[in-house]
KEVEXLUM-784114 format. One line per field, with one value per residue (C-alpha): residue in one letter; x, y, z. Coordinates in nm, 2 decimals, decimal comma. Each point is the difference from the previous one (the first is absolute). Layout:
! KEVEXLUM-784114
aa = [A;...]
px = [X;...]
py = [Y;...]
pz = [Z;...]
END
This chain:
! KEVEXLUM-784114
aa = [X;X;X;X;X;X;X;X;X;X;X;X;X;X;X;X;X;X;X;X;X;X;X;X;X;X;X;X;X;X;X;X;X;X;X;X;X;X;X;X;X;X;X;X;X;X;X;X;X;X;X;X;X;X;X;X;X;X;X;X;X;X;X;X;X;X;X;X;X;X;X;X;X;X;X;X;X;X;X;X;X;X;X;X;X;X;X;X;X;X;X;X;X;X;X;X;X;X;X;X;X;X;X;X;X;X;X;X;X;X;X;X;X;X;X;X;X;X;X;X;X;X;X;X;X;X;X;X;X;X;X;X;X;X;X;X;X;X;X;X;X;X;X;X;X;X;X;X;X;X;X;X;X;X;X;X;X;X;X;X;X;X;X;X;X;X;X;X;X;X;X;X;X;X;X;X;X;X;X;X;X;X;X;X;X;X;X;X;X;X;X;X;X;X;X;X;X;X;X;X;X;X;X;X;X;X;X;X;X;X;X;X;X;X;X;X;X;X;X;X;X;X;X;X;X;X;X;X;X;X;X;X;X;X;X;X;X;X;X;X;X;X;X;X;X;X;X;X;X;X;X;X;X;X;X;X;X;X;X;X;X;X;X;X;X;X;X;X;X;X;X;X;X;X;X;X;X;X;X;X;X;X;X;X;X;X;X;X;X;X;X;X;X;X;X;X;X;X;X;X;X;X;X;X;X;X;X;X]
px = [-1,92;-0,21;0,03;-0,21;0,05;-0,26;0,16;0,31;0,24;0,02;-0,17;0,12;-0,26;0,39;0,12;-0,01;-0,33;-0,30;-0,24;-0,35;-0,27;0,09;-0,28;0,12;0,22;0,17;-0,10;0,13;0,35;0,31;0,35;0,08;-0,21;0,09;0,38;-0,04;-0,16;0,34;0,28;0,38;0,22;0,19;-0,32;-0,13;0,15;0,30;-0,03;0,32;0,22;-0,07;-0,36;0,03;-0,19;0,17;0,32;0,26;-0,31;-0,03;-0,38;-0,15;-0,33;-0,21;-0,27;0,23;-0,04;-0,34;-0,27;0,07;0,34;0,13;-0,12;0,14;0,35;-0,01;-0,03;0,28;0,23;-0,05;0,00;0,37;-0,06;0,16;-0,30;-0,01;-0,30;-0,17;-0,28;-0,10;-0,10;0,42;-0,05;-0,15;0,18;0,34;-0,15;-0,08;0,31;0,20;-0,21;0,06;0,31;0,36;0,03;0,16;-0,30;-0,25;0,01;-0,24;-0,02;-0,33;-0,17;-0,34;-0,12;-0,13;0,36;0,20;0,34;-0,10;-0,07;0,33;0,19;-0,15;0,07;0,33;0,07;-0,07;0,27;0,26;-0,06;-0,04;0,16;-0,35;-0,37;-0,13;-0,37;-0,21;-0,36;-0,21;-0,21;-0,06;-0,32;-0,31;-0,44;-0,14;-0,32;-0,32;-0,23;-0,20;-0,23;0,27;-0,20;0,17;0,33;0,29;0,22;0,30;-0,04;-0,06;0,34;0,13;-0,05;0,13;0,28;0,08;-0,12;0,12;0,26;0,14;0,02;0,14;0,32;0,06;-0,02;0,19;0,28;0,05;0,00;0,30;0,21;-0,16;0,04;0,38;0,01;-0,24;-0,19;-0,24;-0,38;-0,23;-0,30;-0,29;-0,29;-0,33;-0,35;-0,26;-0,13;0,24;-0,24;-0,36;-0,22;-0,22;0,24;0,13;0,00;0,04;0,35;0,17;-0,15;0,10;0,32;0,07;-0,13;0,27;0,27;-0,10;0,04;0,32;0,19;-0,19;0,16;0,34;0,03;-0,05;0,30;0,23;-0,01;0,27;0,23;-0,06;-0,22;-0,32;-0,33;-0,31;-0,28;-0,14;-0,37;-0,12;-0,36;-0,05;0,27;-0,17;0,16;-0,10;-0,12;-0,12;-0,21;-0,11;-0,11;-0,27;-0,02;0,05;0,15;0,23;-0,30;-0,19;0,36;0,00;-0,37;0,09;0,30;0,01;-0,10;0,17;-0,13;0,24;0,25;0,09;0,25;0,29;0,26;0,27;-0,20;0,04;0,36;0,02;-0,16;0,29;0,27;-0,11;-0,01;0,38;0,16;0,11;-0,29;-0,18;0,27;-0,23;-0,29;-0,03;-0,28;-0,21;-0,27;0,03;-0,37;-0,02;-0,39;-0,11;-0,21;-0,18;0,06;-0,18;-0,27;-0,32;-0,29;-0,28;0,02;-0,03;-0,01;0,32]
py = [2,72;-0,29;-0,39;-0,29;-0,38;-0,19;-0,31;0,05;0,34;0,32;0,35;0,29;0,36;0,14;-0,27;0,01;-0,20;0,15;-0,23;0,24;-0,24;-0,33;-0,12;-0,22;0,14;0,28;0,32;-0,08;-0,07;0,25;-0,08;0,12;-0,20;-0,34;0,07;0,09;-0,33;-0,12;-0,04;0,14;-0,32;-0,01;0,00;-0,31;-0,34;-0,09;-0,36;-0,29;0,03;-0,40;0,10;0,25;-0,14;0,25;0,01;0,11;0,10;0,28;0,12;0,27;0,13;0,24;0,20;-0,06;0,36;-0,08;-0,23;-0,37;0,06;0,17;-0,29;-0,20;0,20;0,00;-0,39;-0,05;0,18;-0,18;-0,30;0,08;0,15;0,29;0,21;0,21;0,23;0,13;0,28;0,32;0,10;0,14;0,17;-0,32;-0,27;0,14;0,05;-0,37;-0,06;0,15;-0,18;-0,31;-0,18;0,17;0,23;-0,26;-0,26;0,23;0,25;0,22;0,06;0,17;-0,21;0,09;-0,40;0,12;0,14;-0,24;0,14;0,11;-0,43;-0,10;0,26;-0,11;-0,34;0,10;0,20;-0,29;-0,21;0,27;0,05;-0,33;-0,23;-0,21;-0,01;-0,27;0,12;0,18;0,17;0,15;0,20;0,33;0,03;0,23;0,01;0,30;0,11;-0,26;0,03;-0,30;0,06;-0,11;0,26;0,23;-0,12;0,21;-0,12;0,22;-0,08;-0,38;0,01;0,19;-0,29;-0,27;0,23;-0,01;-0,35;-0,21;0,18;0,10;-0,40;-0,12;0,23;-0,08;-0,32;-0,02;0,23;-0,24;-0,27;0,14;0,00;-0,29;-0,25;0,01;-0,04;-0,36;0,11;0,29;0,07;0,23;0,11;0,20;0,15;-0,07;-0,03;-0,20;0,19;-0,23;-0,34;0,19;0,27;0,26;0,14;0,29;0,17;-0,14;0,15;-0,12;-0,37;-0,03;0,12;-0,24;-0,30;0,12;-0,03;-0,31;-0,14;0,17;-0,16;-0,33;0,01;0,17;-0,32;-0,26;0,20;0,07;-0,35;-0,12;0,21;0,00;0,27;0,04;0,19;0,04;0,25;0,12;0,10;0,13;0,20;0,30;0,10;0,12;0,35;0,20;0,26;-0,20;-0,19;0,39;0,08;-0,24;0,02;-0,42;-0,14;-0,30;-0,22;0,21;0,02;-0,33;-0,07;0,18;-0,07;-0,39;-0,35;-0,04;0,12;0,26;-0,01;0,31;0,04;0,22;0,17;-0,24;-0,33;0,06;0,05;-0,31;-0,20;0,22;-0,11;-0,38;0,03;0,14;-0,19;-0,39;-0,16;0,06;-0,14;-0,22;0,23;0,17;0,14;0,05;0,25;0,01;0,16;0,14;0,10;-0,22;-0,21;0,30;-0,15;-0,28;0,11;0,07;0,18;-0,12;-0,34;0,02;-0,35;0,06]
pz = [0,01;0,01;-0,02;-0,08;0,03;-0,23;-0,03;-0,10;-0,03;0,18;-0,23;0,07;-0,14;0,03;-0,28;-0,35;-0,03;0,23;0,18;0,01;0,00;0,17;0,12;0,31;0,20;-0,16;0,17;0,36;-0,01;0,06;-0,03;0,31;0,18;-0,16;0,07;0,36;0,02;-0,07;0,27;-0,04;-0,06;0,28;0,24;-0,22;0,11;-0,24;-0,15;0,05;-0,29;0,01;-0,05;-0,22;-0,37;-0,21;0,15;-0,31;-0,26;-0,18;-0,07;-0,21;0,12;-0,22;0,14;0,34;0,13;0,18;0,08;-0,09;-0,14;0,29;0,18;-0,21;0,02;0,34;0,05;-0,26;0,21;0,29;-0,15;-0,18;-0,30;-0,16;-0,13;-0,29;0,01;-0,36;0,07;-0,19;0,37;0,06;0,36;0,10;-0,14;0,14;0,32;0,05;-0,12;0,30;0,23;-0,16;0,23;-0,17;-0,27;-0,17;-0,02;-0,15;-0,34;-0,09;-0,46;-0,14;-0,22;-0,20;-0,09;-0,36;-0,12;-0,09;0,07;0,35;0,07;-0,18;0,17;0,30;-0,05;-0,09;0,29;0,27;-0,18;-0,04;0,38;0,13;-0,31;-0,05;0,06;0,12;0,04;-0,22;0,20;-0,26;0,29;-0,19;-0,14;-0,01;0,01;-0,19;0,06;0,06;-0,32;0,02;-0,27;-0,31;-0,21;0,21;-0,02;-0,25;-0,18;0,11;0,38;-0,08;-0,19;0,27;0,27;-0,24;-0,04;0,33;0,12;-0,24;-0,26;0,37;0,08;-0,31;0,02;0,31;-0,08;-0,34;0,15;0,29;-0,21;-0,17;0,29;0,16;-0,32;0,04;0,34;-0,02;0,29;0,10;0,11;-0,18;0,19;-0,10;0,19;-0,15;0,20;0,02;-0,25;-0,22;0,09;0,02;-0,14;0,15;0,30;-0,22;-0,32;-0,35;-0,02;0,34;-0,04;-0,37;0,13;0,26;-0,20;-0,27;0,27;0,12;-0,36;-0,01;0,29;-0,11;-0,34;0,11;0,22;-0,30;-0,15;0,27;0,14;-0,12;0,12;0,34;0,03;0,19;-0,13;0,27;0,13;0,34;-0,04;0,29;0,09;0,16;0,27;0,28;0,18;0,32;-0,21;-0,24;0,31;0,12;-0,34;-0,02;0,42;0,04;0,31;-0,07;0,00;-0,28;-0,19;0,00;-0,07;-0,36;-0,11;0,06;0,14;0,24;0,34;0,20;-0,28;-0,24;-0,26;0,07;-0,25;0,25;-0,10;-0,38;0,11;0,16;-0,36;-0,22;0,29;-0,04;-0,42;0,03;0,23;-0,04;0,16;-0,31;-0,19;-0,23;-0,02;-0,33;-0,24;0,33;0,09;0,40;0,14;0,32;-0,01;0,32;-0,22;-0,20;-0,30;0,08;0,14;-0,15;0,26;-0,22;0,13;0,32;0,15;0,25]
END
């Protein structure tokens, strides 16, 4: 089984939706490796209750079986939350569930994004179990194969993305909206790219995709305003691995040299984490209809002018 991180979700070859043909990273990466990467809970320094930015919340994380929403799932925890995991990947999803604090503060439901009954029951599982949700992470999400020329490009698999990407998005985000509006409170969050603010970094499909999402949350914020309810993005780039940094044979320097501007810095599955943490929790209490990127200036920079 194999893994890729290209700005946004985990892919699993073992899922539903296949990932032959990605043309950045995608070749490299094995689950195993990326979870060994991660430490037990107990040997990972607990957080203050006082601390603690979730304390009380109840999240739902789809696509939280492996890559960012694992890391996502994992943070949560720490920081309080009761997690509800919704992954077609079941061995997986279950597994990071038992290491995630009690078996009381983490639930494991299978969810395929593109059925609609699998995301309400979903939805409706994390409030039978926990009596709310508070936070809403639309993480799931997938790339399909890299056909730049468009003439190239079918129909089917193009459908197949949207389908995936953004039907995937707006359930989650109508079905937490239906247990959120009552409430008068809630955050919805959905993982998009910077694919979502330029073109050229992948296909036709993915970048329609996660511009699509980005309108979304935008509009799904105007709405759900007022009542209370918060509607952002995270758009990261490329997530940088070990295997994915032995794949193309970089050091941290030469990792860093392609995926961003910022000298010595790389993106890591735990940084996106971080962004979704900060879009759930209070201290973002008056953001709303936001697309956060974490692309270490990427997006703004254009190579052909050189004067820096």
């Amino acid at each position: 089984m194999s893994h890729v991180f290209v700005g946004d979700e985990s892919f699993s070859k073992a899922a539903s939706f296949p990932t032959s043909g990605i043309q950045a990273i995608g070749k490299g990466l094995s689950e195993g490796s990326f979870r060994n990467s991660h430490l037990s809970m107990a040997s990972i320094p607990q957080i203050s209750t006082a601390a603690r930015r979730l304390q009380g919340k109840v999240a739902l994380i789809t696509g939280g079986a492996s890559g960012i929403g694992e890391s996502t799932a994992r943070l949560f925890s720490r920081h309080g939350a009761k997690v509800v995991i919704a992954d077609i990947q079941d061995n997986l999803g279950q597994s990071v569930c038992k290491e995630l604090s009690s078996p009381t503060s983490a639930s494991f439901v299978h969810c395929d994004v593109t059925s609609e009954k699998d995301v309400e029951n979903a939805i409706n599982v994390a409030v039978a179990k926990y009596g709310k949700l508070d936070i809403m992470f639309n993480n799931a999400g997938i790339v399909g194969e890299s056909k730049p020329n468009i003439l190239d490009n079918d129909k089917t698999e193009f459908e197949k993305i949207l389908n995936v990407n953004v039907v995937g998005a707006f359930l989650g985000t109508k079905h937490a909206a239906r247990v959120m509006i009552p409430a008068g409170n809630g955050s919805i969050i959905t993982t998009a790219s910077v694919c979502s603010t330029v073109g050229g970094v992948a296909s036709h499909a993915y970048t329609s995709s996660k511009h699509a999402v980005v309108g979304l949350a935008r509009n799904a914020a105007v709405e759900l305003g007022k009542y209370g309810i918060r509607v952002n993005c995270v758009s990261p780039y490329l997530v940088v691995t070990p295997l994915a940094k032995d794949f193309f044979k970089l050091d941290d320097d030469g990792a860093s040299g392609v995926y961003s501007n910022l000298k010595g810095k790389v993106l890591n599955p735990e940084d996106v984490a971080e962004a979704a943490l900060y879009l759930a929790s209070e201290e973002s209490k008056y953001v709303s209809g936001h697309n956060l990127l974490i692309d270490g200036g990427f997006t703004i920079v254009n190579p052909a002018f050189g004067i820096f």
